[in-house]
FIKEKE-693985 format. One record per residue (C-alpha): residue number from 1; residue in one letter; chain; x, y, z. Coordinates in pm, whole numbers, padded with zeros to 5 digits. Example, Ala and Ser with C-alpha at 12.3 -4.5 7.8 and 13.67 -1.06 7.14 Angstrom:
<rs>
r i:1&aa:A&ch:A&xx:01230&yy:-00450&zz:00780
r i:2&aa:S&ch:A&xx:01367&yy:-00106&zz:00714
</rs>
This chain:
<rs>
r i:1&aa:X&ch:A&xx:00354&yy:-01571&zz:-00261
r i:2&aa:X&ch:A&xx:00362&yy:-01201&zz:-00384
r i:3&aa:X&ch:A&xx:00155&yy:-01130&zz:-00718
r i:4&aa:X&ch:A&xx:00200&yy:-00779&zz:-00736
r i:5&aa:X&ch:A&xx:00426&yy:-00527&zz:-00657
r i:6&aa:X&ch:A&xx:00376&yy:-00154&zz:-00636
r i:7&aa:X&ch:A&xx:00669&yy:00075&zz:-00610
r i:8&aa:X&ch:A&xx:00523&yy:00409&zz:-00438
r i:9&aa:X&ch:A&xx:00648&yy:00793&zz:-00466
r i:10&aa:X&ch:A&xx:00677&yy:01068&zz:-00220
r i:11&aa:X&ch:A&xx:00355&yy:01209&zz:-00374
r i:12&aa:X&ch:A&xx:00138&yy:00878&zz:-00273
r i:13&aa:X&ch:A&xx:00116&yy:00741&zz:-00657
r i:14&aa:X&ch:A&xx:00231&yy:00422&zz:-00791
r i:15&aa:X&ch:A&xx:00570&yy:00470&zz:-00987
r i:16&aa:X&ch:A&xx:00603&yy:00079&zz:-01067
r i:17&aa:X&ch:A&xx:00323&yy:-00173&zz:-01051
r i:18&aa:X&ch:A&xx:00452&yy:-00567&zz:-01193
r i:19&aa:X&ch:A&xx:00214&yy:-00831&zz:-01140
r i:20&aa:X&ch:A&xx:00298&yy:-01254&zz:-01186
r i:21&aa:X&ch:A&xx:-00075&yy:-01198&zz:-01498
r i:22&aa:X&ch:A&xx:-00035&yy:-00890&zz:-01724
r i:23&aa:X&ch:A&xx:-00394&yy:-00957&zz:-01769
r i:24&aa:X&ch:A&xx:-00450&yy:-00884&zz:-01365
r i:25&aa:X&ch:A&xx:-00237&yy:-00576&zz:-01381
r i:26&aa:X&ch:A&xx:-00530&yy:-00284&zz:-01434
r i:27&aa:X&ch:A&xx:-00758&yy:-00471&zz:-01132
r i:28&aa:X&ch:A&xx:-00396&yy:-00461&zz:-00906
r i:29&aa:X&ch:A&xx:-00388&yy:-00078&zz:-01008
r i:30&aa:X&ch:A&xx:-00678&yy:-00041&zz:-00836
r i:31&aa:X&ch:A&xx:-00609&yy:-00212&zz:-00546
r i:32&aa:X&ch:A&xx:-00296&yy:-00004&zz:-00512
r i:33&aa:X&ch:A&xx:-00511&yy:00307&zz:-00488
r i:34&aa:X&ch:A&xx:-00771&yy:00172&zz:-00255
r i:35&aa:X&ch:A&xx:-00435&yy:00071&zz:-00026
r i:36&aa:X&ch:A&xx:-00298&yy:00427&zz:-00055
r i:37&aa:X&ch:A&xx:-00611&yy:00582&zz:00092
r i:38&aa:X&ch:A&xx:-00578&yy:00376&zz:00383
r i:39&aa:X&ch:A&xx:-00179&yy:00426&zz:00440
r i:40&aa:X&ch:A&xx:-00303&yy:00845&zz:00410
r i:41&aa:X&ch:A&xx:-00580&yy:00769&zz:00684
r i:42&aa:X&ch:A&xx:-00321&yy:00537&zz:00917
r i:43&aa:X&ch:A&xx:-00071&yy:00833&zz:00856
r i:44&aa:X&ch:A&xx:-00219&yy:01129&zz:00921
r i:45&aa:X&ch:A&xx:-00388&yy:00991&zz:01241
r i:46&aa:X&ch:A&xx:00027&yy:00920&zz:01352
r i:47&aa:X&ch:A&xx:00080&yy:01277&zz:01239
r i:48&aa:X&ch:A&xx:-00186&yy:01403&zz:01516
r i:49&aa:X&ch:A&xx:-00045&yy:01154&zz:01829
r i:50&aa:X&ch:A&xx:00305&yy:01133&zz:01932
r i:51&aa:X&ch:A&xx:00407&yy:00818&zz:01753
r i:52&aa:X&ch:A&xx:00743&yy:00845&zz:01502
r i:53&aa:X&ch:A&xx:00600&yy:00768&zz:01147
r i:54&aa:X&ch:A&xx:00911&yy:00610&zz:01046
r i:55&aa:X&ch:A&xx:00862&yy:00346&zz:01285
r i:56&aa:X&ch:A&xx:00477&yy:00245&zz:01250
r i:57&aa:X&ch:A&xx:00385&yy:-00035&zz:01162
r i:58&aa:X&ch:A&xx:00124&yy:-00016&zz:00966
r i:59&aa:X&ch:A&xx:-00001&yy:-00396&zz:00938
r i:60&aa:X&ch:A&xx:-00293&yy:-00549&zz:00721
r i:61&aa:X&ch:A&xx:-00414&yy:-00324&zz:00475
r i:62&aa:X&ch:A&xx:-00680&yy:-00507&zz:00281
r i:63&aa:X&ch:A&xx:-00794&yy:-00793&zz:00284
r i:64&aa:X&ch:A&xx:-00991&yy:-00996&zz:00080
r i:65&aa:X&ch:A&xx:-01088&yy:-01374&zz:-00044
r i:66&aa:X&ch:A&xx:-00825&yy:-01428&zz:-00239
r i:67&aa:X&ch:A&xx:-00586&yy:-01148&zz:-00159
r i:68&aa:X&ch:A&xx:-00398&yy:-00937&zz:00121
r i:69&aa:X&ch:A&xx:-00178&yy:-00596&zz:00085
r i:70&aa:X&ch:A&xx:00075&yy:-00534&zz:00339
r i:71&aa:X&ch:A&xx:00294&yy:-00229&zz:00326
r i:72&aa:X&ch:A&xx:00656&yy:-00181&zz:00353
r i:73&aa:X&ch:A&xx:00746&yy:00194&zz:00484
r i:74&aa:X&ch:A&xx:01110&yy:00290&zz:00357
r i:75&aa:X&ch:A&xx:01097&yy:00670&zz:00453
</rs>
């Protein structure tokens, strides 16, 4: 079951971010960061091999105890 969503720009910064618990929202802001360093990383080391960015699949992208962030690449 999805808790939060996070609509992301062109510039790598959250336009939207709804969570299920306003009260949650600020700690899933932060999460949203913390998964946009690690879609830059994944990126830029596709940018330097010959893989097409618009198909990677980018996978698990933090995980922890109670929650995992998955990605969904609409370039």
């Amino acid at each position: 079951m999805a808790v939060c969503i996070a609509v992301i720009g062109k510039e790598n910064s959250p336009k939207y971010v709804a969570c299920l618990q306003t009260e949650d929202e600020l700690q899933f802001h932060y999460k949203v960061h913390t998964a946009l360093d690690v879609v830059e990383e994944k990126l830029s080391l596709a940018g330097k091999s010959n893989c097409d960015v618009r198909e990677l699949y980018l996978g698990l992208l933090h995980s922890t105890e109670e929650h995992k962030m998955y990605p969904l690449n609409k370039t």
